[in-house]
N, C-alpha and C positions, 0 to 999 in steps of 0.2 A: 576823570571828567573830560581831560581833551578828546580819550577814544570814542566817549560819546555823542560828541559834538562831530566830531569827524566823520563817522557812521552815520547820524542824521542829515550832515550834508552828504554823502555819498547815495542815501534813501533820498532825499529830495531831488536828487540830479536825476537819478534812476527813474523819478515819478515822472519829471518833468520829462524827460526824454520821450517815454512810453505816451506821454499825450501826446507831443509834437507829432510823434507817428502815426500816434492814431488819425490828429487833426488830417498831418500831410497826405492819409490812407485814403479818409473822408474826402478832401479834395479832389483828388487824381478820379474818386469814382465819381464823379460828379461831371454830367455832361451838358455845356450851358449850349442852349440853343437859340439862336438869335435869326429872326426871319425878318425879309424886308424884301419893299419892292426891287426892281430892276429892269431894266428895258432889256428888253432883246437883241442881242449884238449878232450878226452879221457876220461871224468867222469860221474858222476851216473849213470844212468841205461840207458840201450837198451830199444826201443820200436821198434815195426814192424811198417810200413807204408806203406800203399796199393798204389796200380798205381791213385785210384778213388779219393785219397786225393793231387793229381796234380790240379785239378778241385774245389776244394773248398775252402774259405777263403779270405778276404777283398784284398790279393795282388794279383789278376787273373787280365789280360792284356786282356783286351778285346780294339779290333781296327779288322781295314780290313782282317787282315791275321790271326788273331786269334777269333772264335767268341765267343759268350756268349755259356758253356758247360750245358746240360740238365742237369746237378747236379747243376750248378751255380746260377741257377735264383732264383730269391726271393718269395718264394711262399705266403709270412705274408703279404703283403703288403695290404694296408687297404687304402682307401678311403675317406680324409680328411673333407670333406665336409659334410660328414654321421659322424663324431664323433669331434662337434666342443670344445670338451671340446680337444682335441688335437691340439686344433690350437690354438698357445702364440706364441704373439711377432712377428706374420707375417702374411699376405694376402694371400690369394689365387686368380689365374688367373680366373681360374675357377673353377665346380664342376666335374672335371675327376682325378685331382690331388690324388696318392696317391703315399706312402711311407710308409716302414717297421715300424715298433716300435721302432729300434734298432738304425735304421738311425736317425729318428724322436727324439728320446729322444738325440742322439749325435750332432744334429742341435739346436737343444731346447737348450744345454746349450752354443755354440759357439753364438747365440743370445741373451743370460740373459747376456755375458761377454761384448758383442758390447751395450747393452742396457746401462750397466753403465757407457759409454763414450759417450752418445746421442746420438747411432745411432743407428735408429730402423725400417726405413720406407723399410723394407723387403718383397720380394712378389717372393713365389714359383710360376714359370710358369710351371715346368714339373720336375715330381719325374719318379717312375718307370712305365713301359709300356713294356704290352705284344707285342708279334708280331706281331697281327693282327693289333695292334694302330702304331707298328711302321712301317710298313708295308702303311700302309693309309700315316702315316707321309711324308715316302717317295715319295711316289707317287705323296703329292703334292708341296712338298718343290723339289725333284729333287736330287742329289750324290754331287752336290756343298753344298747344306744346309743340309740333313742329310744321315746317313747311314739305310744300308736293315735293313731288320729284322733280327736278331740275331747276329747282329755283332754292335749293340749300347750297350754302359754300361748303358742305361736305360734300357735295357731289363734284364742288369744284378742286378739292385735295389739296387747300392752302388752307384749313382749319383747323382743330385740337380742341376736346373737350377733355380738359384736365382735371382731376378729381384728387382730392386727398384721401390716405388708409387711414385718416386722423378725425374724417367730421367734413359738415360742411364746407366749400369752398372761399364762405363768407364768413368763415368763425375761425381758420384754421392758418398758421404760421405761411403755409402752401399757397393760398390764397392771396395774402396780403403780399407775402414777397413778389408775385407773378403782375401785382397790380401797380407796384411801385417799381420792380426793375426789369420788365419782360419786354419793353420798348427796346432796351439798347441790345438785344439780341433779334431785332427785326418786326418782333410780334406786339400788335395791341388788344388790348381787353375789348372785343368788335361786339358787345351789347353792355353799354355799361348806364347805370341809372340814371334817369330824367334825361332818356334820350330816346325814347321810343315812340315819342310824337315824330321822331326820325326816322330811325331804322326799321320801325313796326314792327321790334320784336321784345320783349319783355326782358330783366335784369335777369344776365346770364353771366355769373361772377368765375364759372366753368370754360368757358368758351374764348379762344383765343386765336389771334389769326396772324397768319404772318404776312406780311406785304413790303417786310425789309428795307434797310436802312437807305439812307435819313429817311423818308417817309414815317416811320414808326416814330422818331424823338422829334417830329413836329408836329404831327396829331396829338403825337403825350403833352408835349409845353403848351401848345392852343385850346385843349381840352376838345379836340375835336372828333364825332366817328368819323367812317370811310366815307360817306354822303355828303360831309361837309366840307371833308379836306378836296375831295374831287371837285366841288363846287368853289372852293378857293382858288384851286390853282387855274380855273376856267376862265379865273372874274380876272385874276393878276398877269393872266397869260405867262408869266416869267416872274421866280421868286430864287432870291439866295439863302440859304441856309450855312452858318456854321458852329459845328458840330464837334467838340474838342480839337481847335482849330483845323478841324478838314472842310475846307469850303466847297458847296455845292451848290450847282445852278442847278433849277429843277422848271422844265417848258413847257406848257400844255400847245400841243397843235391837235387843231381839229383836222378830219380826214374824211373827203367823200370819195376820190378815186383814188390817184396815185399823189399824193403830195410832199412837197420836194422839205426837209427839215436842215438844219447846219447842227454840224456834230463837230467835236475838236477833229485837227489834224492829226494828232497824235493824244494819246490819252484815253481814260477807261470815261463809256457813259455805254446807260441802258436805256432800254425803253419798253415800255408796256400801254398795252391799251386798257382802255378805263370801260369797257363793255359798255358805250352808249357811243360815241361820237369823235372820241380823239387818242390821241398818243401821249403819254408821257415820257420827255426826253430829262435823265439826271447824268448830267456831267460831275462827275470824279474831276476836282481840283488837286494841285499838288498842294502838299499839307501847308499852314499856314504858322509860321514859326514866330512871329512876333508878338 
């Protein structure tokens, strides 16, 4: 009877353990995002930034009124089919598919993440596309299913239409995983329902865009598309974000010729233009430990 007893407690220790880990698993993946105002501080250095840097960088707004800028398109874009040591952890529709190294390497690891949860049955139907393909595209699909040429974010080569070899994108393990954790690898679901009084483009549960981090886990926490969040940071002029305590300042400056921005002294910050009127500056803070 004691080895009984002793056995059940050593199975109960064992149960209890295996939650704790799991709880403390659930935790750790879990990324709180907390946004608030901020003024605009006045520290390290001036840089110049030209009108031509309005057009470049992962947060350019491409839709009907704004199109793909001749600075914007992705000139690297490679041809998945001709280099299959590049293709892990996904199918291809076909042999037209291609996508930058950049994009590619930042999909490759949102997929190794979904692989260790057993979902894998991933199928690129369409990465980037010139005009002349989008253009055909057009022509045969029609303005309800896609857009002209130069006014697709495929044309701009920060996009992904991911597909399942399992079923729709909206019924399939593929799907739901990419909707709930594809933010913290950079990317958001860029047509998602009851937002197309917005974007003017219809639920597209396939299509995903990258415009990398933190932008991606505060569009996810605000429920917001790419129209909206560019329209926030415009209103706030300066917003901080933190992000599994990595703190980020993120600045909208508007740009008609040459205008003068403050960047750290030392320290990682980027900047992109929003293809209408200004610059986005994200200052990389050092991590926040408390």
């Amino acid at each position: 009877m004691k080895k009984v007893y002793f056995w059940l407690a050593i199975l109960l220790l064992i149960g209890y353990g295996i939650v704790q880990y799991k709880l403390k698993d659930e935790k750790q993946s879990e990324i709180d995002v907390q946004v608030q105002e901020a003024a605009s501080q006045k520290e390290g250095r001036t840089i110049q930034v030209t009108k031509d840097q309005i057009f470049k960088g992962d947060l350019l707004l491409v839709n009907k009124d704004h199109p793909v800028p001749p600075e914007g398109e992705e000139p690297g874009a490679v041809n998945l089919s001709q280099h299959p040591e590049l293709v892990k952890g996904f199918s291809l529709l076909d042999n037209t598919i291609q996508l930058s190294p950049r994009l590619l390497q930042n999909f490759t690891s949102t997929l190794r993440a979904a692989e260790k949860e057993g979902v894998s049955h991933f199928l690129i139907t369409s990465g980037y596309r010139n005009d002349q393909e989008q253009s055909q595209l057009y022509q045969q699909m029609g303005a309800e299913y896609a857009m002209p040429a130069g006014f697709s974010e495929h044309n701009l080569g920060l996009s992904i239409d991911i597909g399942s070899t399992q079923g729709d994108m909206n019924q399939v393990p593929e799907g739901e995983w990419l909707s709930r954790h594809a933010w913290k690898y950079g990317f958001i679901l860029r047509y998602p329902k009851d937002k197309e009084h917005i974007t003017g483009i219809r639920y597209e549960p396939w299509h995903f865009r990258y415009v990398g981090f933190p932008h991606s886990a505060i569009i996810q926490k605000k429920g917001f598309v790419l129209e909206e969040y560019l329209d926030f940071l415009k209103e706030q002029k300066t917003v901080t974000a933190t992000v599994d305590h990595q703190t980020y300042k993120i600045s909208y400056y508007p740009v008609s010729t040459n205008t003068t921005i403050h960047v750290p002294e030392n320290g990682r910050y980027d900047i992109s233009g929003n293809n209408m009127d200004g610059v986005i500056v994200t200052v990389h803070d050092q991590p926040n430990l408390n």
